[in-house]
C-alpha positions, -999 to +999 in steps of 0.1 A: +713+386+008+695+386-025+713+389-061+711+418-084+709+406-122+727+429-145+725+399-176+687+400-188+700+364-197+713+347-169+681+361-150+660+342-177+681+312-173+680+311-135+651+329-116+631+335-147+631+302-162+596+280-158+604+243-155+578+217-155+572+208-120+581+168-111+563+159-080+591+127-075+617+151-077+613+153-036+642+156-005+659+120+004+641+131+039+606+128+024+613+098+010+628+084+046+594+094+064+573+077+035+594+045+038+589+041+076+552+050+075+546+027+046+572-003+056+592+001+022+604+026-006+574+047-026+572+080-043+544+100-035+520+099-060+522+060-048+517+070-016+490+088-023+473+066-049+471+040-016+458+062+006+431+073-017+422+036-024+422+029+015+401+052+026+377+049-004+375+011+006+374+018+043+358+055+050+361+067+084+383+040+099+412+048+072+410+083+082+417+074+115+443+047+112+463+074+090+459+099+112+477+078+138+503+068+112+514+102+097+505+125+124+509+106+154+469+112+166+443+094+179+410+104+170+379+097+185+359+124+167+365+133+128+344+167+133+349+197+150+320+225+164+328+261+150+341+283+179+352+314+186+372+310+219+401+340+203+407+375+211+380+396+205+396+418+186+412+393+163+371+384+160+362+419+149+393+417+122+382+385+110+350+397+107+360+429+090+382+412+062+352+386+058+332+420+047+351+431+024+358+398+005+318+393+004+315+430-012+341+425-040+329+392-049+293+403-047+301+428-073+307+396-103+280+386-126+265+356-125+238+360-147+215+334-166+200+350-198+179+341-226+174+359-263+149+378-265+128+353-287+137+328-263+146+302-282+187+306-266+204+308-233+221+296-207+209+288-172+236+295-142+233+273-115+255+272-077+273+238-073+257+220-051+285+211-027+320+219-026+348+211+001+374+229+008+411+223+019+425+249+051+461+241+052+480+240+087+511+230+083+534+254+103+509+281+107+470+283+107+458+304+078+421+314+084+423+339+060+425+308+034+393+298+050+376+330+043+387+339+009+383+307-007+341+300+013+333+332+010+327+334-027+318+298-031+287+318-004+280+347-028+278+321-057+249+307-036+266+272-028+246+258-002+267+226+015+301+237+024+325+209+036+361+223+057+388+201+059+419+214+078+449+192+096+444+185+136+475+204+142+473+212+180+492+188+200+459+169+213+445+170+179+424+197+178+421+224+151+439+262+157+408+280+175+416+310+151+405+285+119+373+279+137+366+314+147+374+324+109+345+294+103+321+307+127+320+340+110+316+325+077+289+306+085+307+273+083+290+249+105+309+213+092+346+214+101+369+182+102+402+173+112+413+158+090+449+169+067+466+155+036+454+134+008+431+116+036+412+148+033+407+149-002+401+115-003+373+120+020+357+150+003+360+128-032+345+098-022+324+104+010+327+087+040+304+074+070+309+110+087+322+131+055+298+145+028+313+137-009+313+168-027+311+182-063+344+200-060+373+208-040+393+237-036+422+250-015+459+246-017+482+220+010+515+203+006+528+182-021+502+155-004+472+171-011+483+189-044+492+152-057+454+141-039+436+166-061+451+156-090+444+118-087+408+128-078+404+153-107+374+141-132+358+124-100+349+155-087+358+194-099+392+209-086+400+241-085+437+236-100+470+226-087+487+253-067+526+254-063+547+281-048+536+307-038+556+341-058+559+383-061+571+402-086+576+436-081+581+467-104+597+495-093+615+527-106+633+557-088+605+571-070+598+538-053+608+535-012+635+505-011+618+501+027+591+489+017+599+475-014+623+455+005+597+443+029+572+432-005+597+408-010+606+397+026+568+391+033+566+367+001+596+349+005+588+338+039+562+314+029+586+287+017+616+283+005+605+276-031+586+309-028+599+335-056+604+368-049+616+392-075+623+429-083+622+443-118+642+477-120+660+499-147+674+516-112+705+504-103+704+530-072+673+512-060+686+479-067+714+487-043+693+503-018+665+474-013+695+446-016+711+467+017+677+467+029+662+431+024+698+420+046+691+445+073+653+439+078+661+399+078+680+404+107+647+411+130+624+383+114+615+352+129+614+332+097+647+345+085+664+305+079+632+301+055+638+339+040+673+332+031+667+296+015+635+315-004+658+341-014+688+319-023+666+295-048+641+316-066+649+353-054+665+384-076+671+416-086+669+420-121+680+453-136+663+460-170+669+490-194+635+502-188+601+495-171+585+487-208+611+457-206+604+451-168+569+453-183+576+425-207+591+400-184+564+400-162+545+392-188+564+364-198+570+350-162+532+355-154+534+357-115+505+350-089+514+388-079+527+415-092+530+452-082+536+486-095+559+506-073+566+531-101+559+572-102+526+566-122+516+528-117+481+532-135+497+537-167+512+500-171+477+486-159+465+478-194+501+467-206+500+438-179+482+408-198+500+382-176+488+382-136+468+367-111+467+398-092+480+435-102+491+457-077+488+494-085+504+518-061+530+510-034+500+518-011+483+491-027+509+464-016+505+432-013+502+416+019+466+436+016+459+414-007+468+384+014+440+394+042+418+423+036+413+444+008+387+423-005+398+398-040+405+362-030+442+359-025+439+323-037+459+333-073+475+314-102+508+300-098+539+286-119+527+304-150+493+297-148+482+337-150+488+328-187+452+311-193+437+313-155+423+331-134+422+342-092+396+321-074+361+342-081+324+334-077+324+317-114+343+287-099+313+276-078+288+278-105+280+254-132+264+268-171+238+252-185+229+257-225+190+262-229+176+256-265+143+261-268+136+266-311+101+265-323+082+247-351+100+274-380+134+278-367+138+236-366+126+232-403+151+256-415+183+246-395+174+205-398+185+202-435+220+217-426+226+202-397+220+169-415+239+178-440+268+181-418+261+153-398+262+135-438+296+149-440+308+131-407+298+103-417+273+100-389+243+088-403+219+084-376+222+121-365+213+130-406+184+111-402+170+121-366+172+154-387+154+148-416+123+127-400+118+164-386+109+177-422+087+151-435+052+158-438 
């Protein structure tokens, strides 16, 4: 069952309210597994700070011998061929969403310009190599694979480095992942999951490229991986839960608005699902529907838990206030089930991705309608953006002045530098004037 919200203020105390996320604060459970792996009590950021250091130290052995040790595997062979040994049909889907993603992202400028004296620019150059994190965990996500490579492709990176966990029972990697490779042109996949996987796209190891930067969300591992490795090499940012917030108004189906926030809320039980409506009809109507259409999903323990922590229905006077909380709670998603959904598309200042149309839902997003689904979270919409072909590109300033513009812009310049204090750049200034 999810909760209706008729108080605007215990919504904004409860399922509304950002808290600043605390990596220790972690399940007694967790802590148990990383006490018998490690042979006595750590958090894990300590966890991970060792195994970063390990496998720094160490390279391909430490991948193994942690391999063993967290995931029970015994690998002979850190890499994996691309394959396509799946349905065809599932090939020909793959292949269709991989289209799609390449034309959207195609469409984004990445353009190096100059004045038209010359003088001014900037130079935009591909990263040279970037890894790139497939999560497992309790379901391969190939679509991950695709709508994070793909742009990093149309960007024109050249190296491209996949890490994903062994997570068959004999190690090897879901065939789907390395069918979604094979059509993406991915031709270095390794078996390798957790922070050991950052770890070895950060600091390279005997059978692992280092890279320039690494993308792609995992557990609380890799999340707390990336951010030990950040300033070593380029991350993309630190993804939490994943979260949907939906609009909606009378003329809006409680079906399928219903199933919106079913389909986010089976991620994880932190996910956040969440309905903003001035309806109280069709708050009624999708709460009657979210329990019925439980009853018939397989991840229904994880739905209810999802539900139970971060979901709601919040009833607001009107969409310009429904308007205004999402705005405030800057979601990953959010969607416009409302009679005209176009006309709140320039009022939304706050999203990774925008929704318009209940035709335009979601889960679309997720595979196939062509933006990377890889999206802000906890906030974040409020300054960044959804993973795009700018993220694998690197600006470089060209200044290129002649004899005339130098002369006149060296006095001020030094005569700032003077005001600094910094006397050295004053006088690399001034030699340029004398005669």
């Amino acid at each position: 069952m999810i909760k209706i919200f008729s108080n605007l203020t215990d919504a904004k105390n409860t399922i509304l309210r950002r808290d600043s996320i605390n990596y220790d604060e972690v399940p007694q459970s967790l802590l148990d597994q990383l006490a018998h792996i490690f042979g006595e009590a750590v958090t894990p950021a300590e966890a991970v700070r060792r195994i970063l250091a390990d496998v720094r130290a160490r390279g391909d052995a430490s991948l193994r011998d942690w391999t063993k040790r967290i995931d029970g595997l015994d690998l002979k062979e850190l890499s994996v061929p691309s394959a396509s040994s799946v349905d065809q049909s599932l090939i020909s889907n793959l292949q269709l969403a991989a289209d799609r993603i390449r034309t959207f992202h195609e469409q984004q400028p990445i353009t190096s310009w100059r004045t038209p004296d010359g003088m001014l620019g900037q130079k935009i150059s591909p990263i040279k190599r970037v890894g790139f994190y497939v999560p497992g965990g309790s379901a391969p996500l190939p679509s991950s694979l695709l709508m994070s490579v793909i742009p990093a492709q149309v960007a024109g990176v050249k190296e491209i480095v996949v890490c994903t966990p062994p997570s068959q029972p004999n190690g090897d990697v879901p065939p789907v992942i390395l069918a979604a490779a094979k059509i993406a042109g991915v031709d270095r996949v390794y078996r390798i999951g957790g922070a050991q996987a950052i770890a070895a796209m950060a600091f390279g190891t005997e059978s692992v490229p280092r890279v320039d930067k690494i993308v792609g969300a995992g557990n609380l591992f890799v999340t707390l991986a990336k951010q030990q490795v950040f300033g070593m090499v380029g991350i993309d940012g630190l993804a939490g839960p994943t979260e949907t917030v939906v609009i909606a108004d009378d003329s809006a189906n409680p079906k399928w608005v219903a199933a919106d926030l079913l389909a986010q809320a089976e991620h994880d039980p932190l996910a956040t699902a969440i309905l903003f409506t001035p309806s109280l009809k069709l708050a009624q109507a999708v709460q009657i529907e979210v329990g019925r259409q439980m009853e018939e999903l397989s991840r229904s323990e994880i739905i209810a838990q999802s539900l139970s922590n971060r979901g709601g229905i919040v009833l607001t006077p009107d969409l310009a206030t429904a308007v205004e909380l999402a705005n405030d709670f800057a979601p990953e998603h959010l969607c416009i089930a409302t009679k005209n959904p176009n006309e709140w598309a320039d009022k939304i200042t706050n999203a990774g991705g925008l929704f318009l149309g209940e035709r335009s839902f979601e889960v679309l997003g997720d595979y196939v309608a062509g933006p990377s689904h890889v999206m802000p979270t906890s906030g974040t919409a409020r300054f960044a953006s959804p993973l795009n072909v700018l993220d694998f590109v690197h600006i470089t300033s060209l200044i290129s002045l002649d004899a005339a513009t130098a002369a006149q812009l060296s006095p001020i310049a030094a005569s700032l530098a003077r005001a600094e204090s910094l006397t050295a750049h004053a006088s690399a200034a001034e030699m340029r004037l004398e005669k």
